[in-house]
N, C-alpha and C positions, 0 to 999 in steps of 0.2 A: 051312021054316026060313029064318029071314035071313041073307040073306049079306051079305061086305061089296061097293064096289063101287070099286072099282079104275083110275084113269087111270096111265099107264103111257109116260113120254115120254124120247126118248134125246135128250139134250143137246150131247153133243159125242162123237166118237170119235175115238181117238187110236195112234198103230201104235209099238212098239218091235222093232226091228229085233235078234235077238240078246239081249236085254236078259233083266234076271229082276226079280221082281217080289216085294216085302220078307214076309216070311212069319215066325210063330213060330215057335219048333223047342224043340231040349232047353238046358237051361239049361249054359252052358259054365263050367267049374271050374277051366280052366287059368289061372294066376295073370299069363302074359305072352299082352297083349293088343296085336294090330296096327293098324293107320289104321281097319279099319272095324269096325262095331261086329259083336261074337259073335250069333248066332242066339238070338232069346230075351230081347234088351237092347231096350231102348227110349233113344236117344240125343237131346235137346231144347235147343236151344241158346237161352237166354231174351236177344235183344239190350237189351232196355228193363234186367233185372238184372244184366246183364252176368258171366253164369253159366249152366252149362253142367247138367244132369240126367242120371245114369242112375239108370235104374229096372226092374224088369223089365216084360216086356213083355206085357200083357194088354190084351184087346179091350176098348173103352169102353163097348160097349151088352151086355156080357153083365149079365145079372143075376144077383144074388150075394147071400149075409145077410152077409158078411166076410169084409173082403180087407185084409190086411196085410203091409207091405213096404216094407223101407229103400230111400233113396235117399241117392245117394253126389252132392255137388253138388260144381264143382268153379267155385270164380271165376275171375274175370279174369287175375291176377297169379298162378294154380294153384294156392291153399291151394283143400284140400278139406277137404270134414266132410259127417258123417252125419246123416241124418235119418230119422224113422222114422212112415209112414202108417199110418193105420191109419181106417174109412172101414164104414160098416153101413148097408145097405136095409132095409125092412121098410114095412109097412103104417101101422105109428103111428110119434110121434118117439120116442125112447129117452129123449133128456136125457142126453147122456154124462155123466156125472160121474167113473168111473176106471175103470182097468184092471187084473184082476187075473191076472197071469201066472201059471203054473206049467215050470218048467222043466227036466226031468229030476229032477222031485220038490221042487224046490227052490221056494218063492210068493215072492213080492216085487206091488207096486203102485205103480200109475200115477198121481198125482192128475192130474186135468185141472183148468183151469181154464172157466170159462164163455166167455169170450173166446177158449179155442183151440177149443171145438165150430161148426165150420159148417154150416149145414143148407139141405139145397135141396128142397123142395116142391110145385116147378114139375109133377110128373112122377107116374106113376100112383103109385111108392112115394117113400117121403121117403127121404132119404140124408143120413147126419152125419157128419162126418169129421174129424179131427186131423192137422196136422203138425207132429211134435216134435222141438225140437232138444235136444243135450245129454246122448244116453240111446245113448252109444257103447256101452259097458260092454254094457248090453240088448242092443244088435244083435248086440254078436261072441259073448254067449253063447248065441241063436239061431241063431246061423250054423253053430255044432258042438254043438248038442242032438239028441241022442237022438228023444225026442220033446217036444213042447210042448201048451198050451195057453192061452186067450186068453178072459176073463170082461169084457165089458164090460156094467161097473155103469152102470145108468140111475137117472132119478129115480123111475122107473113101473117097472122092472123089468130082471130081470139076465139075460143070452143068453150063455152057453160054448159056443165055439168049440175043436177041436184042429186044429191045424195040420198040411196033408198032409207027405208028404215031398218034396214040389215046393216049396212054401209056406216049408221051412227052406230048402233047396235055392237059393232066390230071394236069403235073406240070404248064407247062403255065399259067392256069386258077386258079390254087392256090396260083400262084407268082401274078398275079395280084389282085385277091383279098387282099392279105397283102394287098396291096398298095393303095386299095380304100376307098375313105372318109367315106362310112357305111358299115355294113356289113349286109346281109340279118338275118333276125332271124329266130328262129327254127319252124316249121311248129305246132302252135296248131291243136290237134286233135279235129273235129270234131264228137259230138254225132249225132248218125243216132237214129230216134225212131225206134224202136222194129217192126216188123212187125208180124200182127198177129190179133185177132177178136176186141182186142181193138181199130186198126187204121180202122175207119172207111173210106171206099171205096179201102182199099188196099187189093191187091192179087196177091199173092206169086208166084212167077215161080216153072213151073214143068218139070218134067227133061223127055226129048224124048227118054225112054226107048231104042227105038232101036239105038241111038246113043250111049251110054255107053258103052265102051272098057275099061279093065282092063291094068290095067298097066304093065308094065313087069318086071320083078325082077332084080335087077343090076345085072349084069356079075360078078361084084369084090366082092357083097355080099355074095354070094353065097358058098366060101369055108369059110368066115371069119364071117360072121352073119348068124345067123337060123330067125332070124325077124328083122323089124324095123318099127315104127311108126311115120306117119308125119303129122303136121297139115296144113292146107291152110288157110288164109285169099283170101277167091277169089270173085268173082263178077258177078254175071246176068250181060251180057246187054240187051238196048230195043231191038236187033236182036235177042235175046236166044241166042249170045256165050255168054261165059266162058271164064274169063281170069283169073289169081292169082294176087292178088294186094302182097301179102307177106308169106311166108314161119316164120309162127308161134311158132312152137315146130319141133325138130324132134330126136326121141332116139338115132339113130346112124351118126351122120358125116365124110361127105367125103366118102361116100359109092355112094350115085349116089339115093338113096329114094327119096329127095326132087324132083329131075330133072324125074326122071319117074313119080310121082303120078300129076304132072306138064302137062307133057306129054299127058296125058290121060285125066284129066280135058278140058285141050283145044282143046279136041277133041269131046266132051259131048254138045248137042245144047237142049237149053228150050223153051218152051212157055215163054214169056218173061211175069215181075211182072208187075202191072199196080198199077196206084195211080188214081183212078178217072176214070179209061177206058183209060189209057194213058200211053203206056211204059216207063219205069221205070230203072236205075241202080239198080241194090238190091244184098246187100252186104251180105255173108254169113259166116263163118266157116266151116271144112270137115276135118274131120278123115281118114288117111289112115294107114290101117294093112296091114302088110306084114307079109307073111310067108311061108320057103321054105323049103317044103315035097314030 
């Protein structure tokens, strides 16, 4: 059987001292929100539009048939307004052409225009996606629905979706924030010093050889990609796991690379780094090669 074949390089590593490290959680419903953002928000400051995103907060390389969810934008001078994604993978293009809701029994419809369907290609599945403004009404009646559902009409064909209870849950939490007196602001990045012979008393985690498993190569890669490369933002902890804090770069999207070299990292245990004789988070970069021969 072919396997894939794997280079495997650490970049940089980096130590936080105390610190924590930005993670999903359950989506927060309380309507007064403080400086930083709730667990589950995704907070994006755009300088070039000089405006501000929340959104909730889901991973970029999971793959998915549809994902729908407002965003609450908020400018400059603080007028805010809603906006509403909505975004499908699959194998062939759809051809959006509208949306047909149903909401606690109730239908209504989307028309799209051609000019608001974006499609990217680049990547093992194609992805099309919408953002609409103007369709407040839509978001707050999602936000308190029972249950819902979500029909996106193609030119070649039509896919229903129902929406979980997470999925309404995500609008909820974006209609109440519209409506709260502040709004959290964007998470400044903190610098981690360097780890390395200049930090005196620090030392590096090492990787438990025999715990290292290689990733396995996507199934969907496979007739459609010869390679892909992926980077991680990931993490020591004081235990020696391995977690990914972030999915950095990666050559090919919607293949399934990110979620395998993911996979395999969280399966890798270290000696954990020390600051002083005392475990440590310590933050890294990692390279993953693919390639199937």
């Amino acid at each position: 059987m072919l396997r894939p074949w794997m280079l495997i390089l650490t970049a940089s590593l980096l130590v936080a001292v105390g610190g924590s490290v930005p993670a999903d959680g359950p989506v927060a419903t309380s309507e007064m929100f403080g400086p930083e953002a709730p667990r589950g928000l995704s907070v994006q400051a755009d300088p070039r539009a000089k405006e501000t995103l929340y959104r909730p907060a889901y991973d970029t390389w999971t793959l998915y048939d549809l994902r729908i969810y407002p965003i609450l934008r908020r400018a400059e001078d603080g007028t805010r307004s809603l906006l509403l994604y909505v975004s499908t993978q699959g194998d062939r293009r759809i051809g959006m052409k509208s949306l047909d809701l149903e909401i606690d029994g109730s239908a209504l419809t989307v028309a799209l225009k051609h000019s608001d369907v974006k499609a990217d290609t680049s990547g093992c599945r194609i992805m099309e996606n919408v953002l609409l403004e103007g369709h407040d009404e839509l978001i707050r009646r999602l936000a308190v629905a029972r249950e819902a559902s979500v029909s996106v009409v193609g030119v070649r064909s039509t896919h229903r979706y129902r929406l979980s209870e997470e999925e309404i849950a995500n609008f909820a939490q974006i209609v109440a924030l519209y409506g709260a007196e502040s709004l959290p602001e964007p998470e400044k990045s903190k610098a981690s010093p360097e780890a390395g012979s200049e930090k005196k008393g620090l030392t590096n985690p090492r990787l438990i050889r025999s715990t290292r498993v290689n990733p396995e190569f996507p199934v969907m890669a496979r007739d459609k990609m010869a390679r892909g490369k992926v980077t991680l933002h990931a993490v020591v902890r004081e235990d020696g796991s391995a977690d990914v804090v972030d999915v950095l770069k990666s050559s090919a999207r919607y293949c399934g690379f990110e979620q395998a070299a993911i996979d395999a990292l969280r399966r890798w245990r270290y000696e954990p780094g020390r600051q002083d004789g005392r475990p440590v988070d310590m933050y890294f970069t990692i390279d993953f090669d693919f390639i199937w021969r």
